[in-house]
N, C-alpha and C positions, 0 to 999 in steps of 0.2 A: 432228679435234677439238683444240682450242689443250690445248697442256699446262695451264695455272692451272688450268681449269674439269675438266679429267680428275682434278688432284689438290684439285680440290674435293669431286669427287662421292665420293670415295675415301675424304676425310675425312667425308663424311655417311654413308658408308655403315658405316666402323668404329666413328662414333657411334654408328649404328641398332644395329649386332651388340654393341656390350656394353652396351645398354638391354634390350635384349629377351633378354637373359640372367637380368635380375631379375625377379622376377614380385612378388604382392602377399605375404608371409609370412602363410599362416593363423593360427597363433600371436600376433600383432600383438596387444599390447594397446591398445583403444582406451578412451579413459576420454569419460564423458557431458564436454559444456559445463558448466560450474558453473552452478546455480539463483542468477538474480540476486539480491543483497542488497537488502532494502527499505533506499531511503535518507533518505524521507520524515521531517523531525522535528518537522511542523507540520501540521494539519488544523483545519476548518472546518466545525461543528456546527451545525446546524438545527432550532430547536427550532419546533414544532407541537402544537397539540393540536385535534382534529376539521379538522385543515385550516387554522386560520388561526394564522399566525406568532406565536410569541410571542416581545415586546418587552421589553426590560428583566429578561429571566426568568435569573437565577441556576441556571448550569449547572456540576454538581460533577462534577470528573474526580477516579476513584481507583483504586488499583493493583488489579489481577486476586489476589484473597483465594483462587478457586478454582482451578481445573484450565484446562488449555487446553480441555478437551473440554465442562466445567462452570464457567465463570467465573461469580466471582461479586463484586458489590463489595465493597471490601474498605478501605484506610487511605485518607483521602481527602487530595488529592494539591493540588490548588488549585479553586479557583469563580473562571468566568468569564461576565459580564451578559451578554446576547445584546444586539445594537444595540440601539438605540429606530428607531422606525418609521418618524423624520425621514431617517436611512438609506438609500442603495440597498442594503446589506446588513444594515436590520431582522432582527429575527429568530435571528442568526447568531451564534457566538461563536467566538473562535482559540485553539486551545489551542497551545501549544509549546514545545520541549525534550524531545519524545517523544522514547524509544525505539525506533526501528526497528521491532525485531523483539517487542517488548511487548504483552501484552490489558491495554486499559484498559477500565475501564467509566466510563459519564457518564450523570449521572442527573439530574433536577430533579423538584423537588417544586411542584406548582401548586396556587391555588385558586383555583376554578371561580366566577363571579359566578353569579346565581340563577340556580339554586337550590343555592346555594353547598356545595359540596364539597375531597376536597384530592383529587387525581392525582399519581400518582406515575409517570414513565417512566425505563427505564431499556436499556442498552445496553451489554453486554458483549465485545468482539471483537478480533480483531486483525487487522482489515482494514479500517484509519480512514484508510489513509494518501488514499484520495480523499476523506472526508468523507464526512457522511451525514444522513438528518433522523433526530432523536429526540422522539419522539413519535407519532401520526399524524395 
């Protein structure tokens, strides 16, 4: 056997013996991955009411007055028009400069052609960062 390749194997094998000296420490602390941070600061509201889109419909976003567990609306924060219907995005409105980690609530107040009524929808959460319909 050529000498290089005898003091090769020699140096893989003093490798292998002070590897397998170490083992895994049970004591190890291992900590979780971090829960990623919402980075979301814009979202995209759907306003409905029975089903069909409502255009031109003044949507109020305002701050979480309640609990995370019981939000409820609370200082109102700005009003944004949902498109008009001329739109591929009728119906819709953007709100932005959110809070990440924030419950807002978005509300709109409707009235109903005959047999004329007012409706009130509302929506309290803090999980807008995909968007969502309000109303149904």
């Amino acid at each position: 056997m050529p000498t290089r390749l005898m003091i090769s194997l020699a140096i893989a094998a003093l490798t292998l013996a002070a590897c397998s000296g170490k083992g895994v420490d049970p004591n190890a602390l291992v900590t979780a991955a971090p829960t990623a941070v919402p980075t979301a600061t814009t979202t995209t509201i759907t306003a409905r009411y029975q089903g069909a889109l409502l255009y031109n419909q003044p949507i109020e976003l305002h701050a979480n007055s309640g609990t995370d567990a019981a939000p409820q609306a609370g200082t109102l924060i700005a009003t944004v028009n949902t498109d008009p219907n001329t739109l591929p995005t009728g119906g819709q409105a953007r709100f932005s400069a959110l809070n990440p980690i924030a419950t807002y609530c978005w509300v709109y107040h409707y009235t109903t052609p005959a047999p004329v009524q007012n409706v009130t929808a509302q929506v309290c959460t803090s999980n807008w960062a995909s968007g969502f319909t309000l109303g149904s």
